[in-house]
N, CA, C and O of each residue as an XYZ file, in Angstrom:
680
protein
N      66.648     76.013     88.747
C      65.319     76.188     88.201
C      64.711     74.839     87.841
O      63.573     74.648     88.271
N      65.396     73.671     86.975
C      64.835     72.597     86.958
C      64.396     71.694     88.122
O      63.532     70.833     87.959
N      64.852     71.853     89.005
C      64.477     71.377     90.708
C      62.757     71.979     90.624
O      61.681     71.537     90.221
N      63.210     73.099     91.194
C      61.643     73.545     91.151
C      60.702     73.177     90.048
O      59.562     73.099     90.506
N      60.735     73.005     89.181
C      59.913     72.867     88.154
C      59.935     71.048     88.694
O      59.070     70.429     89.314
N      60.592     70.818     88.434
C      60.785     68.839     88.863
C      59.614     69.273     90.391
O      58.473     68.826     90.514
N      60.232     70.119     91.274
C      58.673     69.875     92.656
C      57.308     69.870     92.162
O      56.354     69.150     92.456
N      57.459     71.110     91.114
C      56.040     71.414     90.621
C      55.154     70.522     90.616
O      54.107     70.275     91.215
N      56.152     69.827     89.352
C      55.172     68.565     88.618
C      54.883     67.677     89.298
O      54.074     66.842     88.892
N      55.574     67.567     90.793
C      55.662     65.968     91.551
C      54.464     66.673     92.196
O      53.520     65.900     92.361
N      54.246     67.909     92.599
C      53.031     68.242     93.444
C      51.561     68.420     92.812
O      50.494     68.686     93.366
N      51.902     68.158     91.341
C      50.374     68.169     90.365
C      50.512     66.900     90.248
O      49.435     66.375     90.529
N      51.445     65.988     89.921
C      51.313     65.216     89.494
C      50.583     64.066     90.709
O      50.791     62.877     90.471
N      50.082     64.272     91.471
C      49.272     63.967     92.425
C      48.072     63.467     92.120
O      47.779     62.273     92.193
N      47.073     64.691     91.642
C      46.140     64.538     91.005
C      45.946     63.529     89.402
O      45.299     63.686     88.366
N      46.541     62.875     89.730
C      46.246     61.283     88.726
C      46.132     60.367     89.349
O      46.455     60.195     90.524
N      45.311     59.164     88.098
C      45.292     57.466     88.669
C      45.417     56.872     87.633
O      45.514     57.257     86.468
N      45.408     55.343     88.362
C      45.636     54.529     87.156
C      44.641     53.338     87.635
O      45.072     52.227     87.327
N      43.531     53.336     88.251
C      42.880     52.481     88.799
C      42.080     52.027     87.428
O      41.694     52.793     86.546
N      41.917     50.516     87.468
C      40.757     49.937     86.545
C      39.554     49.697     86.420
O      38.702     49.808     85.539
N      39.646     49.199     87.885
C      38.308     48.595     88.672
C      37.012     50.000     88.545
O      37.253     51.207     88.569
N      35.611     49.299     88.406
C      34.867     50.839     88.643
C      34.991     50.977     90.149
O      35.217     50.030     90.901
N      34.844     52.078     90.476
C      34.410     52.951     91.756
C      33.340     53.016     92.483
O      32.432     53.674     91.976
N      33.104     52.490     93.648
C      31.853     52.195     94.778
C      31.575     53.876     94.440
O      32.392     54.745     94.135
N      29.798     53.975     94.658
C      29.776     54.930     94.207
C      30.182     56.380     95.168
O      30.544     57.403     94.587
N      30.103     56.336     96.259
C      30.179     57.534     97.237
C      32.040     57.915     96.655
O      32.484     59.049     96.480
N      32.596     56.977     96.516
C      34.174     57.923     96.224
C      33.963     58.328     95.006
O      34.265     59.496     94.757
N      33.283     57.316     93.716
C      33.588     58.136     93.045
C      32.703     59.253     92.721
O      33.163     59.959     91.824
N      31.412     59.677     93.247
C      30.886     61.118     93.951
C      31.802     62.283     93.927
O      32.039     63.274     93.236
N      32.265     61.607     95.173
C      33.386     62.464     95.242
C      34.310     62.768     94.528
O      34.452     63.959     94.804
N      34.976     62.549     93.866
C      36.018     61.971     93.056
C      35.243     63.640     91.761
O      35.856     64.610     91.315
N      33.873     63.263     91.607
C      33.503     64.003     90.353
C      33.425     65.794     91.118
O      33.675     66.926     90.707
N      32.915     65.166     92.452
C      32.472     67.218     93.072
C      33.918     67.628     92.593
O      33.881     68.854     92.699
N      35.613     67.173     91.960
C      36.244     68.064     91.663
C      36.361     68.730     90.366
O      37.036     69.695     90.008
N      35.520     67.959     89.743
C      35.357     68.072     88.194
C      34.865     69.885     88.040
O      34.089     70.601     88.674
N      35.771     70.098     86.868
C      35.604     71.958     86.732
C      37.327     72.573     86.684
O      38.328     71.983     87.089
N      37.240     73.854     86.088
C      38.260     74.388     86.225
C      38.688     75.264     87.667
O      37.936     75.934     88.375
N      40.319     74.986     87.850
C      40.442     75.529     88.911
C      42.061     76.539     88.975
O      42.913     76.437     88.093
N      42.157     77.169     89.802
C      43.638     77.590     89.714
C      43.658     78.432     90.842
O      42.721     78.834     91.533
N      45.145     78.686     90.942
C      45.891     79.320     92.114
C      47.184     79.676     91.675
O      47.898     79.439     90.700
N      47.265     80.544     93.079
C      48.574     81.075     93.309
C      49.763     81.181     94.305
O      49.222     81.863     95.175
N      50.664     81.021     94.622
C      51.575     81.709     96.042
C      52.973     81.620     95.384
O      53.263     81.695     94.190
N      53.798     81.433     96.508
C      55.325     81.762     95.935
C      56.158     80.541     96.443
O      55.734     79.733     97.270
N      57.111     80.506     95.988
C      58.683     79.583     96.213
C      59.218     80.626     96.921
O      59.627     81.751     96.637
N      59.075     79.739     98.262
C      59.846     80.546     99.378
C      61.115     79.700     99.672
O      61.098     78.491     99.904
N      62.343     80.579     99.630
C      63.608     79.953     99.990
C      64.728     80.047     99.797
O      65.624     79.716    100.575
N      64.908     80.786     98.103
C      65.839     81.284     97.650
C      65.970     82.686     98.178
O      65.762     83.056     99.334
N      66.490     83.677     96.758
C      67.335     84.823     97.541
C      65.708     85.860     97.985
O      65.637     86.517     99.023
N      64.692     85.788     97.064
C      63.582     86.279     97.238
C      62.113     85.162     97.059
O      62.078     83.992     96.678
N      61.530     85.643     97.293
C      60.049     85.079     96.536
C      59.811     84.978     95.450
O      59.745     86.032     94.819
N      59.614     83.921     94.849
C      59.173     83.772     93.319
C      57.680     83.484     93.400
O      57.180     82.677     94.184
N      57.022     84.218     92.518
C      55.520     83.652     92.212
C      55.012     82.444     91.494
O      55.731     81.960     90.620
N      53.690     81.825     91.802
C      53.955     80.442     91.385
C      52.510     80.210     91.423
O      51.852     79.948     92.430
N      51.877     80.391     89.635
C      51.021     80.371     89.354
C      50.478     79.233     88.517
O      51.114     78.867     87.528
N      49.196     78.581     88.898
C      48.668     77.246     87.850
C      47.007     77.352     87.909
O      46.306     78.043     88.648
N      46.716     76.622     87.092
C      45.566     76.296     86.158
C      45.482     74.825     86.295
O      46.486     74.118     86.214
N      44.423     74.408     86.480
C      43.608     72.643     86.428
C      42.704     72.318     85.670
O      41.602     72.588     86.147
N      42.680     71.975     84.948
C      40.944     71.358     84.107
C      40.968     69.879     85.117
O      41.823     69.114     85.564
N      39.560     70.016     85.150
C      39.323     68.281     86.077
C      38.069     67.886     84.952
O      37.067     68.465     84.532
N      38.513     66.997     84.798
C      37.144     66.624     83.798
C      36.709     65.136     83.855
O      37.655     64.381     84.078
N      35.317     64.443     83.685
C      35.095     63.305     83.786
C      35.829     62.383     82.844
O      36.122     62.709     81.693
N      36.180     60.935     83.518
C      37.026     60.085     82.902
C      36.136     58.854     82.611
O      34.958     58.679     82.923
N      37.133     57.900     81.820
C      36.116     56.584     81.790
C      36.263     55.815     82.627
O      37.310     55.953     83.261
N      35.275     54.587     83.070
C      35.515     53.498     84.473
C      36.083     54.124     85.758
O      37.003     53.813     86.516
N      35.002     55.329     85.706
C      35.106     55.767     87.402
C      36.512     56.967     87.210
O      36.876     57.347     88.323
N      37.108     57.430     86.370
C      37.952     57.837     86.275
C      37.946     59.346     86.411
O      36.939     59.704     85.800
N      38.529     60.358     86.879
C      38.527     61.580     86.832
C      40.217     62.035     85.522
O      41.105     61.189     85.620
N      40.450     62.938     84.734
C      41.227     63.286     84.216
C      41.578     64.935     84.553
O      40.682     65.749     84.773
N      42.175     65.078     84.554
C      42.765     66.433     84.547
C      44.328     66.864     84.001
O      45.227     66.026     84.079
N      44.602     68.271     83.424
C      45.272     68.370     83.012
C      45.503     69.486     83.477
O      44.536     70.024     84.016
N      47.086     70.415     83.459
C      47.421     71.378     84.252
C      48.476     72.150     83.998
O      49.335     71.535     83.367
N      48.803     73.463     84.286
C      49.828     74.135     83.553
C      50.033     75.312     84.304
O      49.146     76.149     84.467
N      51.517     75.432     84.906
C      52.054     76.477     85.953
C      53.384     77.184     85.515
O      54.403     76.639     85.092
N      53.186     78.296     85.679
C      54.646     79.110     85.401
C      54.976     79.238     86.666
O      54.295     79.143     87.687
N      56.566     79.559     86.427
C      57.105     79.730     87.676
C      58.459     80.619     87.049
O      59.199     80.027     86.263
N      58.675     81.658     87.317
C      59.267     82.873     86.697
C      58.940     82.626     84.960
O      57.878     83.044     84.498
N      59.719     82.078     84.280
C      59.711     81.889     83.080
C      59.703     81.092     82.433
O      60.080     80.950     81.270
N      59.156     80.321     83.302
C      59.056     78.231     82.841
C      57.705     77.924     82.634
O      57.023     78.433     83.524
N      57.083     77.331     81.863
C      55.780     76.633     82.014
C      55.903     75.403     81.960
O      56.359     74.833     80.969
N      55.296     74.472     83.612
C      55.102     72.669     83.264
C      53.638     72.565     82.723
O      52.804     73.469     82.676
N      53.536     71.536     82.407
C      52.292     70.841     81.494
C      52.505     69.435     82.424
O      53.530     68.792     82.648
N      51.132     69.232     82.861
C      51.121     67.965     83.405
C      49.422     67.450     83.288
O      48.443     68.195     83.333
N      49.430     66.048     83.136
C      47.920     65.250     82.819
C      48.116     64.109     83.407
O      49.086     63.489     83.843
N      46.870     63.943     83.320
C      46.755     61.937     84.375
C      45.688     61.883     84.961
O      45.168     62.999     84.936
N      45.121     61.204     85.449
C      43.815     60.856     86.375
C      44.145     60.272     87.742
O      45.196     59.871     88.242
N      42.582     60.384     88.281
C      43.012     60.300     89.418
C      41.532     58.860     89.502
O      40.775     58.604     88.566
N      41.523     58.262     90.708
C      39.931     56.956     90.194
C      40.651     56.424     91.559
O      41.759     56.605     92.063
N      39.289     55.557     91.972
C      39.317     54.743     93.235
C      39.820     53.265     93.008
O      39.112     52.822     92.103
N      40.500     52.531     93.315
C      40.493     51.494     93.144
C      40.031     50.832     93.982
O      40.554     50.745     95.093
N      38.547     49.983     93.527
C      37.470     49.278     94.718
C      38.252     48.239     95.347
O      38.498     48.139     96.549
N      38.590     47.534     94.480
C      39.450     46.082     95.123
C      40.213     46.256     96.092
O      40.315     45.489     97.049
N      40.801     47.257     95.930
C      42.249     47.683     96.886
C      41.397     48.409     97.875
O      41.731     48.208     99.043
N      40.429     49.163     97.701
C      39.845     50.207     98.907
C      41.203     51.113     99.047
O      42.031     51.166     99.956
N      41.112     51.803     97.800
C      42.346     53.245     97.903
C      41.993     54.177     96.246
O      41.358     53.837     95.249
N      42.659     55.282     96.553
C      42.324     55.883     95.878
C      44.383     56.089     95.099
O      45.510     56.229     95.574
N      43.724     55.974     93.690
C      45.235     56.112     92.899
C      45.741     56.963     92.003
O      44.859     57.236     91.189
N      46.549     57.406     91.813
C      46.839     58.573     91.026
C      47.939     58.341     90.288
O      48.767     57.450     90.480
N      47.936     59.269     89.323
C      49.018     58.791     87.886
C      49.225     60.277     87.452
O      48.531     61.241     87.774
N      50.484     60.250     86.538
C      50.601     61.630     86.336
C      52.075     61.482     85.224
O      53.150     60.958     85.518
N      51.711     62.086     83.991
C      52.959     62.415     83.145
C      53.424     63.643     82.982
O      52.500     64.312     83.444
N      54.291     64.437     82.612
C      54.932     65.808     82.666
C      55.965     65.922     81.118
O      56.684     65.052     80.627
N      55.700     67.286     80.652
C      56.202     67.877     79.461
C      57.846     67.519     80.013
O      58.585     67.029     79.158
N      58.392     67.739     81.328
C      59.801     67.606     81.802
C      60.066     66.128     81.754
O      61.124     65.852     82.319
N      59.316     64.901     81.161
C      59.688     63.622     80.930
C      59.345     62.766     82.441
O      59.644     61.585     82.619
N      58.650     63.654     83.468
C      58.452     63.113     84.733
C      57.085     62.493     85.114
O      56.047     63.127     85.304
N      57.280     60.928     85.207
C      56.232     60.504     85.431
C      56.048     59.158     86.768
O      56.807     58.196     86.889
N      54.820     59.467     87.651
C      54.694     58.538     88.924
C      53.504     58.444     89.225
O      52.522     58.895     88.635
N      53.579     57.786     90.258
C      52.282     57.435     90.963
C      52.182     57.482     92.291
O      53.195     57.526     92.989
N      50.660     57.478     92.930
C      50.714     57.829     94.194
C      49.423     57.414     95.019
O      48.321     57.780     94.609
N      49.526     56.757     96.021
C      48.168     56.658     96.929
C      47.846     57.471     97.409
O      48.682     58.223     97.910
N      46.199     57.804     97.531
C      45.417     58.527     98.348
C      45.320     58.164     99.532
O      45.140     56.968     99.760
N      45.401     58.960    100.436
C      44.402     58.444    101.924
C      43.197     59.500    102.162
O      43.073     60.712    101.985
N      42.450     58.565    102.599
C      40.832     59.332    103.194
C      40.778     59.391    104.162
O      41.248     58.441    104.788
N      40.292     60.314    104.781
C      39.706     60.457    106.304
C      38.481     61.538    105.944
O      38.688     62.674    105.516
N      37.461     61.090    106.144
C      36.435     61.716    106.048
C      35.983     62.065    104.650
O      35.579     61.158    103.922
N      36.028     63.578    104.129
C      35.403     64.090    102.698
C      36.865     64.832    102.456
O      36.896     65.913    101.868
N      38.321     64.070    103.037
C      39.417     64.921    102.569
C      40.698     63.589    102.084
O      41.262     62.654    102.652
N      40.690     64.099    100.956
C      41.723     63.036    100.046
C      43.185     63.916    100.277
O      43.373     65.125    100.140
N      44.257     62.706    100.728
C      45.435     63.570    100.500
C      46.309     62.578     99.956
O      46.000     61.388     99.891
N      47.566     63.128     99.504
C      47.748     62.253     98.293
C      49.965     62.642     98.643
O      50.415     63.774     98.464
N      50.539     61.894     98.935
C      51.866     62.136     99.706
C      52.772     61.382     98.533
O      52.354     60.390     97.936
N      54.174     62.036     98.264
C      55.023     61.924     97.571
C      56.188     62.225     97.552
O      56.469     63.418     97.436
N      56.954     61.503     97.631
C      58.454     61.599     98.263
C      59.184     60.654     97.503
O      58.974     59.445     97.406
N      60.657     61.805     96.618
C      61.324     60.663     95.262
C      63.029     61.730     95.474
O      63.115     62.946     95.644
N      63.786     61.041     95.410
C      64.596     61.243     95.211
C      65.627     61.674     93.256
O      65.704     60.842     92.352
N      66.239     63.174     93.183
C      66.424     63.107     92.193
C      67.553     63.305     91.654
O      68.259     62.745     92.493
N      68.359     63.739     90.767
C      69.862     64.627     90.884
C      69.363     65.737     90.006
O      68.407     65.722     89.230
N      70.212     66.711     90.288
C      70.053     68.099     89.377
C      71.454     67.987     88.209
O      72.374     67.249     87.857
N      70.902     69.116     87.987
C      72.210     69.078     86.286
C      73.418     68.964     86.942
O      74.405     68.702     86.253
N      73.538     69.101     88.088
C      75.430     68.898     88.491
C      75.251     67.714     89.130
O      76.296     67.310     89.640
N      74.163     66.900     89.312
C      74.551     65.696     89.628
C      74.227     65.460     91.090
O      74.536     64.361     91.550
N      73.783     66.141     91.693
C      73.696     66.319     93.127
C      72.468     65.958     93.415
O      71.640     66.226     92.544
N      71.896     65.165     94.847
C      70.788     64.327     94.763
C      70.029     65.886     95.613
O      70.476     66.831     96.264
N      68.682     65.434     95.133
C      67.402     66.586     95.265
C      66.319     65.481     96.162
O      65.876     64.414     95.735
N      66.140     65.919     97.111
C      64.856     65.464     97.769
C      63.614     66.425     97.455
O      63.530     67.632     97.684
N      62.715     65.610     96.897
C      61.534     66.117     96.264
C      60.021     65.887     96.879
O      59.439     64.937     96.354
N      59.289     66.580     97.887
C      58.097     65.951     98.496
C      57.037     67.179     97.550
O      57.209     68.220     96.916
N      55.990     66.344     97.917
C      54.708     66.900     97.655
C      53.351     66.471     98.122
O      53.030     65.294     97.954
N      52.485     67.348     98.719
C      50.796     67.005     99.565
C      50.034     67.468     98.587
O      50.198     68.602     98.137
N      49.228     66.746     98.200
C      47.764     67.536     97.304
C      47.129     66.848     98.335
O      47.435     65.746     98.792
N      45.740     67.979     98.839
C      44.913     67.515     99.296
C      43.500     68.087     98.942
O      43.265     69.292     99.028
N      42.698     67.294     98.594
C      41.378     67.305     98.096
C      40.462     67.580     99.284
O      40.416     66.576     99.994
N      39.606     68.726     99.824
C      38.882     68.432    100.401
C      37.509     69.996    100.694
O      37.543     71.190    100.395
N      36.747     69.343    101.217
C      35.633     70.551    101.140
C      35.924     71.189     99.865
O      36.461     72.292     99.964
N      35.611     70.598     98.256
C      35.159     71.491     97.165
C      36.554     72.904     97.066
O      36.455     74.064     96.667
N      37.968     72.001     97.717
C      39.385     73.122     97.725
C      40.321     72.313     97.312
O      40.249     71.245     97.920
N      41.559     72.361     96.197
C      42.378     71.914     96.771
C      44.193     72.682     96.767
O      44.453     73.654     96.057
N      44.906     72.228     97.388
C      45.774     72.719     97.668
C      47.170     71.870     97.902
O      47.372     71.164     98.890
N      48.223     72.094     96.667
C      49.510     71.800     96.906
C      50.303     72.331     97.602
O      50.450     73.551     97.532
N      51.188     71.400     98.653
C      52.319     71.900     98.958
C      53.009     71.338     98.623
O      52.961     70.165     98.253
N      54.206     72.368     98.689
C      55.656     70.590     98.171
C      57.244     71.476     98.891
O      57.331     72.593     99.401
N      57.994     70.738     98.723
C      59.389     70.803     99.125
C      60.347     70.504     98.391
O      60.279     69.438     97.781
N      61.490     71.339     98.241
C      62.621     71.136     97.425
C      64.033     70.975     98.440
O      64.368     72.017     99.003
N      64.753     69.923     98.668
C      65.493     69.943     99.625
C      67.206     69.812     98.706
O      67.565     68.718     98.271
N      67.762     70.610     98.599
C      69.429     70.017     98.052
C      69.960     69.554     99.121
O      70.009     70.115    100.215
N      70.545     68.078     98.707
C      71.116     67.550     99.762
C      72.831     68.420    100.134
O      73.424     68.564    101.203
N      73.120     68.766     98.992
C      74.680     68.874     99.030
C      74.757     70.556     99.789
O      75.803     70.944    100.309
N      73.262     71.587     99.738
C      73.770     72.640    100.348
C      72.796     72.719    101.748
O      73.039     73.260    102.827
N      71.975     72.200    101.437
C      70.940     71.529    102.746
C      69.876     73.088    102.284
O      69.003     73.421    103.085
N      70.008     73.632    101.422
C      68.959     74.762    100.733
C      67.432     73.970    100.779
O      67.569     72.826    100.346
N      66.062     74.255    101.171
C      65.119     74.252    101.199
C      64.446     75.270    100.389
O      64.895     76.416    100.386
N      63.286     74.921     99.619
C      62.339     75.663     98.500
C      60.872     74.966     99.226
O      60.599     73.766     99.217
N      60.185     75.874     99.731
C      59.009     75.234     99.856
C      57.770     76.219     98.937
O      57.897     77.334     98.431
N      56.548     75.268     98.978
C      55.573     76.297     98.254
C      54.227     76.110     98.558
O      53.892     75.213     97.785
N      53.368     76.385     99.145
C      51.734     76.225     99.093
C      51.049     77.081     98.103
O      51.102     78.307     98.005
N      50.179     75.941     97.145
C      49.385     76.910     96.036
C      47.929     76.103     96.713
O      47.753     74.906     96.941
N      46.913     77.400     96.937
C      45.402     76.808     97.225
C      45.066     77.127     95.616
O      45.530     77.966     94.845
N      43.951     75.977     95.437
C      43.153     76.230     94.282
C      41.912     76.925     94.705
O      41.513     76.996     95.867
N      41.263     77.497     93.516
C      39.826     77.254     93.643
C      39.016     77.528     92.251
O      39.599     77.721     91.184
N      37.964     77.521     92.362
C      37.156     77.678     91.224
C      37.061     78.818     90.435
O      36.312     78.833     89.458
């Protein structure tokens, strides 16, 4: 169960930044069309059945170009809590993200753009309570006024896969 909850957060924890610089204005435009509450649903497919796998987003305006949001998903009987922003960094020409978690889990992550769709890729290696290393990915992608996590839970030691797609919306 802590695996999954550890994907969760790596797949919200997306939606943060840590950029300083202000924001040329067309990204950070964009950056604000996500501003609003949002949430979704689907399941952790992989184990013995389907688990449901439900969350909530506040996106709210930040300072120096900054977007903030904060977020909160059960997953059978667990709730994560996760916050951070997300902001363009002009200098760099990229978009950056930051993200802390109630489970003590905290990273960062580049955006890529192509067009009016931000996606945001994450890949960390972890161990679980027995010690065994966990490959942990996660996609948020921002785009057309939607967005939508996927992520992956890989145990190395049983080669077990957990995957999950949650779409948001308004």
């Amino acid at each position: 169960m802590t695996n999954w909850l550890r994907a969760a957060l790596v797949a919200l924890m997306v939606l943060g930044s840590a950029a300083g610089s202000a924001a040329a204005q067309g990204e950070l435009d964009l950056l604000k069309s996500y501003i609003g509450n949002w949430s979704g649903e689907g399941a952790l497919v992989g184990g013995d059945q389907p688990e449901p796998f439900r969350c909530r987003l506040g996106v709210s305006e930040g300072n120096l170009g900054k977007i903030n949001y904060t977020g909160r998903c059960t997953l059978v009987n667990a709730t994560l809590s996760i916050s951070g922003t997300i902001a363009f960094n002009e200098a760099d020409r990229k978009y950056e993200a930051a993200m802390s978690s109630n489970a003590g889990y905290t990273g960062l992550a580049v955006g890529r753009q192509s067009g009016d769709t931000i996606s945001f890729d994450l890949r960390e290696q972890q161990k679980d309570r027995a010690g065994s290393d966990v490959r942990i990915g996660a996609r948020i992608v921002l785009v057309n006024d939607s967005i939508t996590v996927d992520f992956e839970v890989e145990f190395n030691n049983s080669g077990e896969v957990l995957t999950a797609s949650v779409p948001f919306g308004r």
